[in-house]
LUMVO-296653 format. One record per residue: x negated, y, z negated of N, C-alpha, C, CB in turn; residue in one letter. Coordinates in steps of 0.02 Angstrom, whole numbers, plus 50000, padded with zeros to 5 digits. Glycine has a CB too. Example, Ala and Ser with C-alpha at 12.3 -4.5 7.8 and 13.67 -1.06 7.14 Angstrom:
% LUMVO-296653
493404971649610493854977549610493404983549610494354977649548a
493584988849646493164994749643493555000249606492964997049714s
***
This chain:
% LUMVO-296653
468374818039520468514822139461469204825339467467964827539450x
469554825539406470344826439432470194835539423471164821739366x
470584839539475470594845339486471084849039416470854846039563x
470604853839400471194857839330471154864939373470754858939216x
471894866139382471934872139389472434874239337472054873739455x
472064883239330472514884239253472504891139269472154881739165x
472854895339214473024902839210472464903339170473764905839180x
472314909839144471804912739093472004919739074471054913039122x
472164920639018472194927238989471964929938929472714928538987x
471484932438915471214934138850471424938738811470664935438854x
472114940838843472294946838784472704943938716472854953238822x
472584947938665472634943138613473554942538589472064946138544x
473834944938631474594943738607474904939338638475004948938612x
474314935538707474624931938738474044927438781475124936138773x
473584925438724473184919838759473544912938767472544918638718x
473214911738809473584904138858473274901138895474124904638906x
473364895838906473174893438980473764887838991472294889838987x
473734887839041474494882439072474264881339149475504887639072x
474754877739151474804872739247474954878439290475644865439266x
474424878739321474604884239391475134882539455473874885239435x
475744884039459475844884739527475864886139595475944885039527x
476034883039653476084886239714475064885939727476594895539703x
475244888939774474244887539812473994891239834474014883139869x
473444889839879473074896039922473184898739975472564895239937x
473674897540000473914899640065473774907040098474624898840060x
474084912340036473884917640058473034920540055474324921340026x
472714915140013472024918340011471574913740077471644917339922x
472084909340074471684904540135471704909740210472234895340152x
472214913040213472324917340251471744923140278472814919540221x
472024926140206471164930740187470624929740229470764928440115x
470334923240230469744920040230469504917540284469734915740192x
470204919840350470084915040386469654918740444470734911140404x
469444923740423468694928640473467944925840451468624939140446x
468064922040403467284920640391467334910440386466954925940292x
467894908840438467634904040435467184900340484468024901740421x
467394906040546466994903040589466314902440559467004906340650x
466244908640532465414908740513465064903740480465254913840472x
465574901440422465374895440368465144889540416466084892640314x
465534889040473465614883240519465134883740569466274882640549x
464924887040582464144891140615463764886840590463854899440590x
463704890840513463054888540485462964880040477463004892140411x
463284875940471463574868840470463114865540534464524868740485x
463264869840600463154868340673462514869740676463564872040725x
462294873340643461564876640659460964872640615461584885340635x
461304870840538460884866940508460934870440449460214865840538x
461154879740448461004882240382461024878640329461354886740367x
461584874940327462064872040272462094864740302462894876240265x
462184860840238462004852540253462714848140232461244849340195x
462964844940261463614842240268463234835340196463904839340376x
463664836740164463724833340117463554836340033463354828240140x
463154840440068462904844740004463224851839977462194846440020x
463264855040046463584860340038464354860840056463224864440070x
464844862940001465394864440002465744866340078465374869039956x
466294863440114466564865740181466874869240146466914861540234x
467224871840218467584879140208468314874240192467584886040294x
468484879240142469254873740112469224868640076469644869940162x
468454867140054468624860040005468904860639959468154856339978x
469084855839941469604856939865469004858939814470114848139830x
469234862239763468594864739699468604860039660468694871539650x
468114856639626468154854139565468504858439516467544852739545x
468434862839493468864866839452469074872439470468644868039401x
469474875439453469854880639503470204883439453470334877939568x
470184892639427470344896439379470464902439374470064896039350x
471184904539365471354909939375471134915939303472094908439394x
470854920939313470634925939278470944930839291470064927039282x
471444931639223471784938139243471614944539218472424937739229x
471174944139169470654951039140469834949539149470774952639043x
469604951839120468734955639130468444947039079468524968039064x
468754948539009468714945438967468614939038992469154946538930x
469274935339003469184928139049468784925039079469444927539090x
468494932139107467604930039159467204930839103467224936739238x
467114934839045466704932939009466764926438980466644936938971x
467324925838962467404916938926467294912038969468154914538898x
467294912639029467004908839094466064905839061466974916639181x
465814912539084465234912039084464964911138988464994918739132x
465484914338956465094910938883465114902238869465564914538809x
465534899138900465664892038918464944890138955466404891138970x
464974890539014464574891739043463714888239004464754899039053x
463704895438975462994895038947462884892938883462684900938949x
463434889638863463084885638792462774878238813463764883938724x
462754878138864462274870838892461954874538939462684863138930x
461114873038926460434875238963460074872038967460104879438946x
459824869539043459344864039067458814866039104459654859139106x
458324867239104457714869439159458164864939216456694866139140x
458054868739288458384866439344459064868939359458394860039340x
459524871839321460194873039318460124878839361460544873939248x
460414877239421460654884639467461324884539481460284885839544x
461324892639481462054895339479462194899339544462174900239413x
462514896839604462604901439650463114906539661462594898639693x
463224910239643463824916739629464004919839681463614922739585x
464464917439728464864919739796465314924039777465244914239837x
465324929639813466064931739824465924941039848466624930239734x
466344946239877466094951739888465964955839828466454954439929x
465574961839861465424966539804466044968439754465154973139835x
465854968239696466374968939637466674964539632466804973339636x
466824959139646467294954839618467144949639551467484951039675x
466474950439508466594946239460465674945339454467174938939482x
465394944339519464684940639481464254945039448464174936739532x
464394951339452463874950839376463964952239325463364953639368x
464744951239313465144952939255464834946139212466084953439272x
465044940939249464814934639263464034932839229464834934339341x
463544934039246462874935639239462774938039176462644939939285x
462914945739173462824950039126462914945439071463244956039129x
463674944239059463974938538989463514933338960464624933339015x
463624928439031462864922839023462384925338992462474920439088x
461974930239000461244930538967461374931938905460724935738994x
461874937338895462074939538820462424935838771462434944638821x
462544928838799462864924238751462204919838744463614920138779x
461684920538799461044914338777460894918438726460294912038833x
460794925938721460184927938675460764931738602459484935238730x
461214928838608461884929638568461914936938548461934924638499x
461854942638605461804950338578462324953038624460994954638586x
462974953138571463394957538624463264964838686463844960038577x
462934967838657462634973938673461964974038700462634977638620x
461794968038717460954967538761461214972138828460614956938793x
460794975938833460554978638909460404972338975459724983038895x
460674972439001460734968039067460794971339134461324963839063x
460454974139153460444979439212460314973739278459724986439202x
460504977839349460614972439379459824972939429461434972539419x
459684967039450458904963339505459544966439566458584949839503x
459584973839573459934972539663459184977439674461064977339701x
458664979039658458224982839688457604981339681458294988239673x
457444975339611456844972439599456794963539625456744973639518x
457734962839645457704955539656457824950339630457344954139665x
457444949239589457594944639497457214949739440457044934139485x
457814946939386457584950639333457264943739270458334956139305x
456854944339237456604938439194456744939239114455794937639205x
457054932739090457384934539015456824928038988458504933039001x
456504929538955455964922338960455754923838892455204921939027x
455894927738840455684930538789456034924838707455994939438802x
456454920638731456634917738682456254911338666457264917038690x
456114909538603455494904638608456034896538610454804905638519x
456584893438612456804889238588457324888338659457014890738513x
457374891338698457714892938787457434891638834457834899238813x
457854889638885457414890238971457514897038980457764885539050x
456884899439025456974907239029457484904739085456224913339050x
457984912239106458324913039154457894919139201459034914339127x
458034917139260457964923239300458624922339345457204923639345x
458984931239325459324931339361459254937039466459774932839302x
459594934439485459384934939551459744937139606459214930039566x
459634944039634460154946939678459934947639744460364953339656x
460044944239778459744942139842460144947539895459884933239859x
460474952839893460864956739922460474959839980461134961239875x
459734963439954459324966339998458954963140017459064970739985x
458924958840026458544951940068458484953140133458934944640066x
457884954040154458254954940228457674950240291458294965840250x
457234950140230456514947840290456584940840265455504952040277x
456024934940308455734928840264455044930140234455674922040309x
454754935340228454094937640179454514938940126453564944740202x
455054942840116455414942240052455494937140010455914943440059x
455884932340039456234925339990455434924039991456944917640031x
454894922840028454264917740026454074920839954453564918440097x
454094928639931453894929239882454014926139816453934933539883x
454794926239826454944925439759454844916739744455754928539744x
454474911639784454374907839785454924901939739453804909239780x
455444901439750455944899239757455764891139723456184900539831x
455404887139798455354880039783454964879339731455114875939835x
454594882039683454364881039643454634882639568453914882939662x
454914888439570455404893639507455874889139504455774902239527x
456414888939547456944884639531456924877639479457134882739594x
456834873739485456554867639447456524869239379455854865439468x
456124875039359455684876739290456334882039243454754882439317x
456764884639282456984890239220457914889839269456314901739220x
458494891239233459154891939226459114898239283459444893339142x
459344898539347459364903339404460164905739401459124899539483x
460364910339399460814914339425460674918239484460984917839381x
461184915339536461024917739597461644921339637460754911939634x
461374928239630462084933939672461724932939756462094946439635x
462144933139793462134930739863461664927539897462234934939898x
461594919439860461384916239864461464914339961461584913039807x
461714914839992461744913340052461134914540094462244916240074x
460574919340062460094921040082459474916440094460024925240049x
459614911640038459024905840039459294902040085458854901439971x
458414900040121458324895540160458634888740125457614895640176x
458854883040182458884877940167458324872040139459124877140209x
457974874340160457434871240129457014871540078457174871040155x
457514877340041457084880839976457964878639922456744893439994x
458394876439959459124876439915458864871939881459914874639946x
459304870139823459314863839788459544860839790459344862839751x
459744853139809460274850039798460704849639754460194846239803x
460614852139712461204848939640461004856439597460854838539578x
461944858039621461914867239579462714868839549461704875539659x
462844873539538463454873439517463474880239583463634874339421x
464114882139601464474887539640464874889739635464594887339680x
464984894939593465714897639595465724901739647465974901339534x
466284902539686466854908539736467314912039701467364905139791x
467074918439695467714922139667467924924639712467684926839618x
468614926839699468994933339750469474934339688469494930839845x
469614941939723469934946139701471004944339699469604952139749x
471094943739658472004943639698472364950739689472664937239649x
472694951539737472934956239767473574954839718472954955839849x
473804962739728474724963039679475234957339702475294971639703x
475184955839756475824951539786475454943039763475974953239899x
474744943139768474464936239755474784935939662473394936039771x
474364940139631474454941139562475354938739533474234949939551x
475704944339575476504940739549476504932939551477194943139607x
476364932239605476524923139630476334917839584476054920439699x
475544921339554475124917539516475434917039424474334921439529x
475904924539421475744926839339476464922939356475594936839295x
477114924639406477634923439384478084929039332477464917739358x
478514924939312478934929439272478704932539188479584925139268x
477914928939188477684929739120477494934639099477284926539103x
478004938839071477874949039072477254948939028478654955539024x
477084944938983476454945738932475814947538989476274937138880x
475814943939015475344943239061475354951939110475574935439110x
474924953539103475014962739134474414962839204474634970739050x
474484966939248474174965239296473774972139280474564963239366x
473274972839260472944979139231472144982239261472874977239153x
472004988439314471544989939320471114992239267471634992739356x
471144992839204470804995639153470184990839123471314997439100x
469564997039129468764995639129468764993639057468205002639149x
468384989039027468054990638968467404995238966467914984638942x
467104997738918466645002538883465904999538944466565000438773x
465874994638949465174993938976465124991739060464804988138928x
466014990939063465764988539142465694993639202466304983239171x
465414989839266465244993639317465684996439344464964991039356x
465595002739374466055007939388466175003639467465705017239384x
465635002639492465964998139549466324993539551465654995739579x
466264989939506466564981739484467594983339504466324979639356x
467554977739547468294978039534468674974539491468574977039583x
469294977939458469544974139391470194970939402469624979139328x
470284967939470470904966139495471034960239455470934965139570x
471404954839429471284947739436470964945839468471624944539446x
470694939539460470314935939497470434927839510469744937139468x
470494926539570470274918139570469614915839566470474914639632x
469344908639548468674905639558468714897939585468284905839487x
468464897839620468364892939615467724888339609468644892339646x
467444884539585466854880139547466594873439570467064878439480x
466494871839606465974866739652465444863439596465464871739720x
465424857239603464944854639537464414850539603465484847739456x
463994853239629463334848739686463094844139663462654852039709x
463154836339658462784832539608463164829139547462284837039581x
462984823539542463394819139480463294823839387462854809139477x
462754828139412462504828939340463044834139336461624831239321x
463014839739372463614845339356464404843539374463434852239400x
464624838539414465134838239403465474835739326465244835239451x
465154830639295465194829739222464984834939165464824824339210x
464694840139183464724846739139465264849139153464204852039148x
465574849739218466264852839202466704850539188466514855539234x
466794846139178467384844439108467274846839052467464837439084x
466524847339030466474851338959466464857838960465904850138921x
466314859339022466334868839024467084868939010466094873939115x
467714865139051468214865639056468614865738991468314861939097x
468244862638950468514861038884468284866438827468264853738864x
467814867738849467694872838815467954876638844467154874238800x
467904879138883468344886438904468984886938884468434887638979x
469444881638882470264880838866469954882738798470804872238878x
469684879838764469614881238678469414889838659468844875438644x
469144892238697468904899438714469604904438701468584899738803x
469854901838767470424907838777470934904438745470654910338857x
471224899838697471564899638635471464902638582471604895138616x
470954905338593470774908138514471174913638485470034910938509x
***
């Protein structure tokens, strides 16, 4: 699948998307404390060589978000295609995007800007199952995970299959409860010196900490990179249409 990497900006005096320059170097940098670990898990069995993403693979799609917005147009892309079985694994540290991410998704399935979407970090998953013509979603914050009587509850190998999973630190599931064939985004945050490199000389483009009305006071509002892993023949051919839709999104 040919790799699109692009800019994203949703502010309306200067939506765009265009050819990204220059690379990951400095975030590869970043990253390079948790690779032993990725590479651990590889050795140990966590993670299954072929299935699961190495550390450094190239992304199927790869997308720079330079406001809040962008990640919503991410995830409103996203969720206008819904399949019982569709899991979503949402990497990256606290605040950087997934449940900005999340939140959007459900509120574009049940098309209510203003739905209440509170977050599963204390009940676990939360269940949206109320629409008669939808796969329910349960979305899923695996953060306080800490036992295997936990995950056994939420009985995983069976849920998955039946309803659209959004999954915040997904790293928690067993391998033997993963799915083969999921989508993954990695976000991170870019830093002021990443952000110049990325925006360039394009003054439209503003590098802006400012919250909208509903987001989390934790949430960080830095830019963001993603990158998007398609597990499986079926999702790598959705992202070309997410991709296409999304460019059509942030032209608007």
């Amino acid at each position: 699948m040919a790799r699109l990497r692009t800019h994203a900006c949703s502010n309306k005096n200067s939506n765009n998307i265009r050819s990204m320059n220059g690379d990951l170097s400095k975030l590869k940098k970043r990253g390079l404390q948790v690779v032993g670990e990725v590479v651990k898990d590889f050795l140990i069995g966590n993670k299954r060589v072929g299935i699961d993403p190495m550390p450094y693979q190239e992304a199927d799609l790869e997308l720079v978000l330079f406001d809040e917005e962008a990640t919503r147009n991410l995830a409103r892309a996203f969720a206008s295609e819904l399949l019982p079985g569709d899991v979503y694994y949402l990497k990256g540290s606290v605040g950087v995007g997934k449940s900005v991410f999340s939140r959007e998704f459900i509120r574009a399935v049940y098309d209510e800007d203003d739905l209440t979407v509170t977050s599963p970090t204390f009940n676990l998953v939360n269940v949206y199952d109320d629409l008669v013509d939808e796969t329910p979603i349960h979305h899923y914050d695996l953060y306080r995970v800490d036992t295997l009587e936990e995950m056994i509850r939420l009985n995983l190998m069976y849920t998955l299959p039946n309803v659209v999973s959004l999954i915040e630190w997904p790293d928690k599931i067993d391998k033997r409860e993963a799915p083969e064939e999921r989508i993954e985004l990695h976000f991170f945050s870019l830093t002021p010196e990443e952000y110049r490199e990325y925006a360039g000389e394009d003054e439209r483009i503003k590098f802006s900490m400012n919250q909208s009305d509903d987001s989390d006071p934790y949430e960080d509002n830095r830019p963001r990179i993603v990158k998007i892993y398609g597990i499986g023949q079926q999702f790598k051919e959705r992202l070309l249409r997410v991709a296409e839709d999304f460019k059509t999104k942030v032209d608007k």
